[in-house]
C-alpha positions in Angstrom: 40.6 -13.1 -2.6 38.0 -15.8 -3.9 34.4 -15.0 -3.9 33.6 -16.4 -0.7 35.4 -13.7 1.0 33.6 -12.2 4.0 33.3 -8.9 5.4 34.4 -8.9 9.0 35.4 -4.9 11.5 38.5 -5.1 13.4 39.4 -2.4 16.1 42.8 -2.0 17.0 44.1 0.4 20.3 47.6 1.3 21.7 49.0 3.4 24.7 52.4 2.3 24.7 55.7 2.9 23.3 54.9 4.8 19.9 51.5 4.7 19.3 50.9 5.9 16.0 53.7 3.3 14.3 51.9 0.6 16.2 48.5 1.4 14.8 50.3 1.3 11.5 52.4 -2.1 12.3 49.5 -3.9 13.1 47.6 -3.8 9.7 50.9 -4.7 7.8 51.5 -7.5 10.1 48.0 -8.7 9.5 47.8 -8.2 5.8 51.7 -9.9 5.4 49.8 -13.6 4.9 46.8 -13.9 2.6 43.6 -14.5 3.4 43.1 -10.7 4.3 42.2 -7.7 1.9 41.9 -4.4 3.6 38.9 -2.2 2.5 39.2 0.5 5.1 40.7 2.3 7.6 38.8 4.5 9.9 39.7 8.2 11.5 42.6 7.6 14.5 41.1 8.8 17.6 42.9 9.1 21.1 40.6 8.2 24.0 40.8 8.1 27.8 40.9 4.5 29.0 38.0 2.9 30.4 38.1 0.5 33.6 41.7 -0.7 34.6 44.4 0.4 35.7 45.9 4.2 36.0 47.6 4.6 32.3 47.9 6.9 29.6 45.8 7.6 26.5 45.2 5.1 23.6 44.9 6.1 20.2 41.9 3.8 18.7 41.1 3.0 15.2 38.7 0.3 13.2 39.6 -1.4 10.1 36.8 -3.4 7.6 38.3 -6.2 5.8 37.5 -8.8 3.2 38.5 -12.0 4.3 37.9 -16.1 3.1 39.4 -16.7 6.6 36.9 -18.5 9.1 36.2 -16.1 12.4 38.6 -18.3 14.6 41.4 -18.3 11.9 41.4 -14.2 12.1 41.3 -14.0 15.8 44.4 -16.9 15.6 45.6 -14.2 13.3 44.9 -11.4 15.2 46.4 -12.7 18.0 49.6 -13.7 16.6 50.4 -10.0 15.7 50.0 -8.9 18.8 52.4 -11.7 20.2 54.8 -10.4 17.5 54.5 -6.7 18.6 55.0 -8.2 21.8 52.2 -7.8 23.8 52.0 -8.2 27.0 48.6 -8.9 29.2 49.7 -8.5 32.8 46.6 -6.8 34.2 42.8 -6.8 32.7 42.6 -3.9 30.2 46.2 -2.5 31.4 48.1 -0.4 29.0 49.2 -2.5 25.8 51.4 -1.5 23.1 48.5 -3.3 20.6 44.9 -4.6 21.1 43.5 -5.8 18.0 39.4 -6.9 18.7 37.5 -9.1 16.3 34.4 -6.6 16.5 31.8 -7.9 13.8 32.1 -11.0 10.8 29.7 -11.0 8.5 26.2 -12.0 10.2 27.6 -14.3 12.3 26.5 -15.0 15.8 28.8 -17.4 18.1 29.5 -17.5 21.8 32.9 -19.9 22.6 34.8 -19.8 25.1 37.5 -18.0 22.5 35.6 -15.9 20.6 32.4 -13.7 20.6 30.4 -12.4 18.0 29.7 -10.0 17.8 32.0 -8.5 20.4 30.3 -8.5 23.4 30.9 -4.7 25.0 30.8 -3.4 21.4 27.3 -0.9 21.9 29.1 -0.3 25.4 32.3 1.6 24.1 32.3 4.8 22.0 36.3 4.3 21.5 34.9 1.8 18.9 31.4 2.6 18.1 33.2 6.1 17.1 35.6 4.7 14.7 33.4 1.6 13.8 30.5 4.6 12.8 33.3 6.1 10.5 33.8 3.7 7.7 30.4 1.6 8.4 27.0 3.8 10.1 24.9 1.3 8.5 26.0 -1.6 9.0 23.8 -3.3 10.8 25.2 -5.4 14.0 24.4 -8.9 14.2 21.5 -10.0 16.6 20.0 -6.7 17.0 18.0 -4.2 14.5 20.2 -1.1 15.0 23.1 0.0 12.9 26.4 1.2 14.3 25.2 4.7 14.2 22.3 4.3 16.0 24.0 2.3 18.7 25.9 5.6 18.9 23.8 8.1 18.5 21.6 6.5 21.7 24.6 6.9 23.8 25.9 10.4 25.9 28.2 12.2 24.6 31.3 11.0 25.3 34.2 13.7 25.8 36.9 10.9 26.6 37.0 10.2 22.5 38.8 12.9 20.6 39.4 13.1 16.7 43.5 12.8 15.9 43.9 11.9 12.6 42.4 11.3 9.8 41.8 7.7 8.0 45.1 8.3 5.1 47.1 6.7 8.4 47.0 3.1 6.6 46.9 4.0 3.0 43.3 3.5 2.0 40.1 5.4 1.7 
């Protein structure tokens, strides 16, 4: 990694087939290529789902990473592991054996028609704020002047997110 590399928060979810391998597929899929140095992996939680269809549980999880990648590259990248886990995107938010979401990269603010940063219904969902609030509470999100925890801790409790395992799932922290 040169010194260049940015920090950017991925969150990954899965409610198909077996989710616990799939969380772990993902990362090594991503992490195959360089351009990607994994710092760390968040607690797994399994959550209700939120809007769509009638489906099971997802098991949710956030990953930092350094990266000299630009934001659109990672997405590209992002999105090319989930075509390789075979992902399928029949309904809007319908069950999937892998979502990976570019949450947060660096400070950087954009708004294409591919990519949003930072993700757009991030303060919205505690199935990320939750994991994203594990490995970074203070990070600050982008065009704002709250942290991840605070974003959080404004929010209701939210019974739908429940812990499942801890953070030695991908082999850091």
């Amino acid at each position: 990694m040169n010194r260049t590399a940015r920090k950017a928060y991925l969150a990954l979810g899965t409610n198909l087939g077996d989710r616990l391998a799939n969380l772990k597929r993902a990362p090594e899929l991503l992490l195959a290529e360089p351009g990607l140095e994994l710092e760390a992996c968040s607690n797994i939680y399994e959550t209700e789902p939120v809007g769509g269809p009638d489906q099971g549980p997802f098991l949710n999880a956030c990953l930092s990473v350094k990266t000299d990648l630009s934001p659109v590259t990672l997405l590209l990248r992002m999105l090319a592991v989930e075509e390789k886990m075979k992902r399928v995107r029949e309904k809007r938010w319908g069950p999937r054996i892998i979502d990976l979401d570019l949450l947060i990269y660096e400070a950087t603010i954009m708004n294409t028609p591919l990519l949003q940063l930072p993700h757009p219904r991030l303060a919205e969902r505690d199935f990320v704020l939750i994991p994203l609030a594990n490995i970074a509470p203070g990070l600050l999100v982008p065009g704002g002047n709250r942290t991840v925890q605070e974003i959080l801790d404004r929010r209701k409790e939210n019974p739908g997110v429940k812990f499942y395992r801890p953070s030695d799932w991908c082999g850091t922290r």
